[in-house]
C-alpha positions as CSV (number, residue, x, y, z in Angstrom):
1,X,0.0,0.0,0.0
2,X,1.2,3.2,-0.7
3,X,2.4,5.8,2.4
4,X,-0.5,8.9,1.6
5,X,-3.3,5.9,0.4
6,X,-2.4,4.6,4.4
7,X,-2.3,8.3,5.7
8,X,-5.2,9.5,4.3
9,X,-7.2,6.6,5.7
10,X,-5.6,7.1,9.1
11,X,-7.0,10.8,8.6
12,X,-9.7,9.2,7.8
13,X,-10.1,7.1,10.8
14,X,-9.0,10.2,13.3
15,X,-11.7,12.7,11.9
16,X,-14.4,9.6,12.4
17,X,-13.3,9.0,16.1
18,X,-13.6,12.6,16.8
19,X,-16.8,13.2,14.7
20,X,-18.3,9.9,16.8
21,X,-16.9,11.6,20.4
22,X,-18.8,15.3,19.9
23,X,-21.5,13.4,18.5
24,X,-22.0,11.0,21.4
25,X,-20.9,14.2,23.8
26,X,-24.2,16.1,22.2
27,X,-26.5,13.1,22.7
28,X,-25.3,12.6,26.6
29,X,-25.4,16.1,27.1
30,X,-29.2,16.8,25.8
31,X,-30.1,13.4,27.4
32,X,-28.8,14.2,30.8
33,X,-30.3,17.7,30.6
34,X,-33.6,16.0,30.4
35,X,-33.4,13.6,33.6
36,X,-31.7,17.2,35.4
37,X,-33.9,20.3,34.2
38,X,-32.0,22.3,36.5
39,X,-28.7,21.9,35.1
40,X,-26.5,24.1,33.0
41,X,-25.0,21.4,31.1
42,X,-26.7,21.7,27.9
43,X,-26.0,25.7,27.8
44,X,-23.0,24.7,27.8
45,X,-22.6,22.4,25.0
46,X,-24.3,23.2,21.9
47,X,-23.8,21.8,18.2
48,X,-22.4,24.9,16.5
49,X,-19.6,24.8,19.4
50,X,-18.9,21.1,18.3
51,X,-18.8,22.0,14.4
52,X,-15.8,24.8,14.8
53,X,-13.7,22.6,16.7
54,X,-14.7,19.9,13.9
55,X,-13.8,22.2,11.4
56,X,-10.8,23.5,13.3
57,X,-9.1,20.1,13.5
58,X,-9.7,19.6,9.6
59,X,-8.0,22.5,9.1
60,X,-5.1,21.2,11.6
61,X,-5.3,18.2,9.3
62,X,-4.9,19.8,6.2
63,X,-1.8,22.0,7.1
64,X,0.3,19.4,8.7
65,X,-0.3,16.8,5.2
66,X,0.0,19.7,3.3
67,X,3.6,19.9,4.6
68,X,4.2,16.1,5.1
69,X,2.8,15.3,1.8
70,X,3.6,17.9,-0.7
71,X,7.1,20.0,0.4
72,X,8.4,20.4,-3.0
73,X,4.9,22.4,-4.2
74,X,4.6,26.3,-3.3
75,X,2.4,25.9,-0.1
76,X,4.3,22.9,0.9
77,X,7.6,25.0,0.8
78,X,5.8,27.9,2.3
79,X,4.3,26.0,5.3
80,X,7.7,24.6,6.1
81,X,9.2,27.6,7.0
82,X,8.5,28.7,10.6
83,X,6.9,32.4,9.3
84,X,4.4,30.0,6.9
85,X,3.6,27.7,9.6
86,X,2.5,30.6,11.7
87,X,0.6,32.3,9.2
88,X,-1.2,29.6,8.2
89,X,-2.1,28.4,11.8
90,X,-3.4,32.0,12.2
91,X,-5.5,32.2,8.6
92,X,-7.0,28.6,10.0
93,X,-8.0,30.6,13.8
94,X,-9.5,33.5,11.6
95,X,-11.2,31.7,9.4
96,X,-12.5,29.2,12.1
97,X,-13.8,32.6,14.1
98,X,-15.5,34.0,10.9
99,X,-17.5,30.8,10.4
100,X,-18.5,30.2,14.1
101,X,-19.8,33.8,14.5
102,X,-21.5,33.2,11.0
103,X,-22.8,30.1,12.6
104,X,-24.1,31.6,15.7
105,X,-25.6,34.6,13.6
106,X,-28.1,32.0,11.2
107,X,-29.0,29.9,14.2
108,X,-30.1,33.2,16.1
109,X,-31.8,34.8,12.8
110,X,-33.8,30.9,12.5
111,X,-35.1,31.2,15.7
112,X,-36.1,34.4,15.5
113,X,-38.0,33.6,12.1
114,X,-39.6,30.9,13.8
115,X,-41.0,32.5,17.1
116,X,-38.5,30.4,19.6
């Protein structure tokens, strides 16, 4: 088997395991706020939360094989200097920021349309 064929299904496999975690995190969390009315817990943890730290660790993902994978091409040269590395870790934060808040914003404007 070839080295990115076994990488990318270890990728793969990571991103399901963490998908499966948040996902079975959400379900305890909205069943134990049931049995506990009085609890804070599912203020606390919401879906939207769980999708930009989902879409944050894709973004990991993609920068570090990006550098593994590809040195020799442009980005793969840039993101192996420390300056590139940094950059790009910040553009992922930003643009991780800019779709939670645009996240947040729709869920708010849907409930709003709807009465809640």
């Amino acid at each position: 088997m070839h080295p990115i064929v076994a990488l990318v299904i270890l990728l793969g496999v990571i991103v399901g395991v963490i998908a499966t975690l948040l996902i079975l995190g959400l379900w305890l969390a909205r069943r134990f706020s049931r049995k506990a009315p009085n609890s804070r817990l599912s203020e606390k943890v919401k879906g939207t939360d769980a999708a930009s730290l989902g879409l944050m660790v894709i973004a990991l993902m993609a920068i570090t094989a990006t550098r593994q994978l590809a040195p020799e091409t442009p980005l793969g040269a840039l993101l192996n200097t420390p300056v590139g590395f940094v950059v790009a870790l910040v553009c992922a934060w930003i643009a991780t920021t800019i779709v939670h808040v645009a996240i947040v914003i729709l869920v708010r404007l849907a409930q709003k349309r709807r009465g809640a």
